[in-house]
C-alpha positions as a LaTeX table, in Angstrom:
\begin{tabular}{lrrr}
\hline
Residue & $x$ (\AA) & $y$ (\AA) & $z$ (\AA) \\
\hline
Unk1 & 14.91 & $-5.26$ & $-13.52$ \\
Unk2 & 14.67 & $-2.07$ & $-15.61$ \\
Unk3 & 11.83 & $-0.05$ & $-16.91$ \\
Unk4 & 12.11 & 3.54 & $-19.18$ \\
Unk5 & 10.33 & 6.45 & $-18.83$ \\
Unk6 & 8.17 & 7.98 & $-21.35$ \\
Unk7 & 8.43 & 11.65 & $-22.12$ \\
Unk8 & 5.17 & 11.96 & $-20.65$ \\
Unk9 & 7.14 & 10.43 & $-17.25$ \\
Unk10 & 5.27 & 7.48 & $-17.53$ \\
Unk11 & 6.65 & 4.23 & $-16.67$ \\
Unk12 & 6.25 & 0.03 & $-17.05$ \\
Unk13 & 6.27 & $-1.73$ & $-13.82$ \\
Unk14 & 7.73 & $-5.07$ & $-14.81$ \\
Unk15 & 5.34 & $-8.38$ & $-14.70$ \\
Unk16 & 7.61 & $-10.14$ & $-12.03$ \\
Unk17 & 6.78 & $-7.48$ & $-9.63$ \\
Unk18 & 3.15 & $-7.21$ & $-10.16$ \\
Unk19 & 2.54 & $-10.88$ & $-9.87$ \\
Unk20 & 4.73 & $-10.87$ & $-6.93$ \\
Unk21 & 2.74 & $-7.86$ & $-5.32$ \\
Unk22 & $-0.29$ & $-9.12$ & $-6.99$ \\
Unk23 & $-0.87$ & $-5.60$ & $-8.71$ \\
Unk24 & $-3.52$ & $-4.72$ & $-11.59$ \\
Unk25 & $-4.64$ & $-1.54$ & $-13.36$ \\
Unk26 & $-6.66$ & $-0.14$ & $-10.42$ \\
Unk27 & $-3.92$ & $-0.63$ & $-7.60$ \\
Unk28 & $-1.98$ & 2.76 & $-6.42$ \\
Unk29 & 1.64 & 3.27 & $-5.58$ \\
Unk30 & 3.27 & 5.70 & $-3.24$ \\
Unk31 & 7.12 & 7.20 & $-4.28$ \\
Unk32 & 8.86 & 7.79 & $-1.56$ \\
Unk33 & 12.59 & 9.52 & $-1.99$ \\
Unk34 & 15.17 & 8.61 & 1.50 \\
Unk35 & 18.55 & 9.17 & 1.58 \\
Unk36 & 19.28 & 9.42 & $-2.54$ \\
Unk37 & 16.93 & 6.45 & $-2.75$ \\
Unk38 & 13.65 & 6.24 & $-4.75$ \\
Unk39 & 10.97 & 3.73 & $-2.97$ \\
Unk40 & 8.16 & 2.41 & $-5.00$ \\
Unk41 & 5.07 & 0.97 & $-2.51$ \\
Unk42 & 1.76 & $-0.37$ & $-3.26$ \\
Unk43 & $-0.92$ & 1.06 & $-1.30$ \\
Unk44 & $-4.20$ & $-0.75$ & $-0.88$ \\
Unk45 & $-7.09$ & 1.43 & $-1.24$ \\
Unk46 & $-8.70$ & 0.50 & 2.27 \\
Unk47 & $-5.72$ & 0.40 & 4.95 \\
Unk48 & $-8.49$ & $-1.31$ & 7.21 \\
Unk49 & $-8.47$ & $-4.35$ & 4.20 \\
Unk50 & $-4.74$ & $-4.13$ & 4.03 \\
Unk51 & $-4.22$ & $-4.56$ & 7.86 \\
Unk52 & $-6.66$ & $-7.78$ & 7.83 \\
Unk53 & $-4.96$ & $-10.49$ & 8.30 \\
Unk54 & $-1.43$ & $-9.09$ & 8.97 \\
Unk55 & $-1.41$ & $-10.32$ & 12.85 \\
Unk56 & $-1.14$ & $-13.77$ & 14.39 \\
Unk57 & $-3.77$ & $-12.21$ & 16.94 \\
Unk58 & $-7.22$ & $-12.77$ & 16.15 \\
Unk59 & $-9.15$ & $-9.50$ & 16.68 \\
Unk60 & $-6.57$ & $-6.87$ & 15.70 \\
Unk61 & $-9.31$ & $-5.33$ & 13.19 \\
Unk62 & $-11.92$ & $-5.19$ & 16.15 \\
Unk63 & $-9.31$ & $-3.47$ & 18.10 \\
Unk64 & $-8.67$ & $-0.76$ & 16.09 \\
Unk65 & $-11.45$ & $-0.16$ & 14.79 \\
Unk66 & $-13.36$ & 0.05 & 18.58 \\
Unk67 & $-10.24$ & 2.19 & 19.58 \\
Unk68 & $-10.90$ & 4.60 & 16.78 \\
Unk69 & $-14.69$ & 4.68 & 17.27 \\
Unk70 & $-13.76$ & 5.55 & 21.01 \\
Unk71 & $-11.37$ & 8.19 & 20.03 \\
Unk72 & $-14.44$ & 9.62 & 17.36 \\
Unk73 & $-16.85$ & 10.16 & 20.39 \\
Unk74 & $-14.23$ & 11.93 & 22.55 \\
Unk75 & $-13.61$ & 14.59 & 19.62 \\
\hline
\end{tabular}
């Protein structure tokens, strides 16, 4: 897939990839540049929300979140 950029250094991300990353309007993407090598990722706004749900352990959220309470207090 190819996109162009504008002069204004604007460009399209193609539909494929948004449906596949399930992107819209409001979503955010970090550039990263490694080794020659420009990476494009989608960034949910809340890393709490994009976390959920990425463990086959229940309670992962409760985890962290307790463990950074804990570390809040100590401060």
């Amino acid at each position: 897939m190819r996109s162009t950029i504008t002069s204004r250094g604007q460009t399209v991300i193609p539909a494929e990839v948004r449906r596949f990353f399930h992107l819209s309007a409001a979503d955010r993407l970090e550039w990263v540049i490694e080794n020659n090598t420009i990476r494009v990722i989608p960034v949910q706004e809340n890393p709490i929300d994009a976390f959920r749900g990425g463990s086959k352990r229940k309670g992962s959220v409760e985890r962290l979140l307790a463990e950074r309470a804990f570390d809040k207090e100590r401060e």
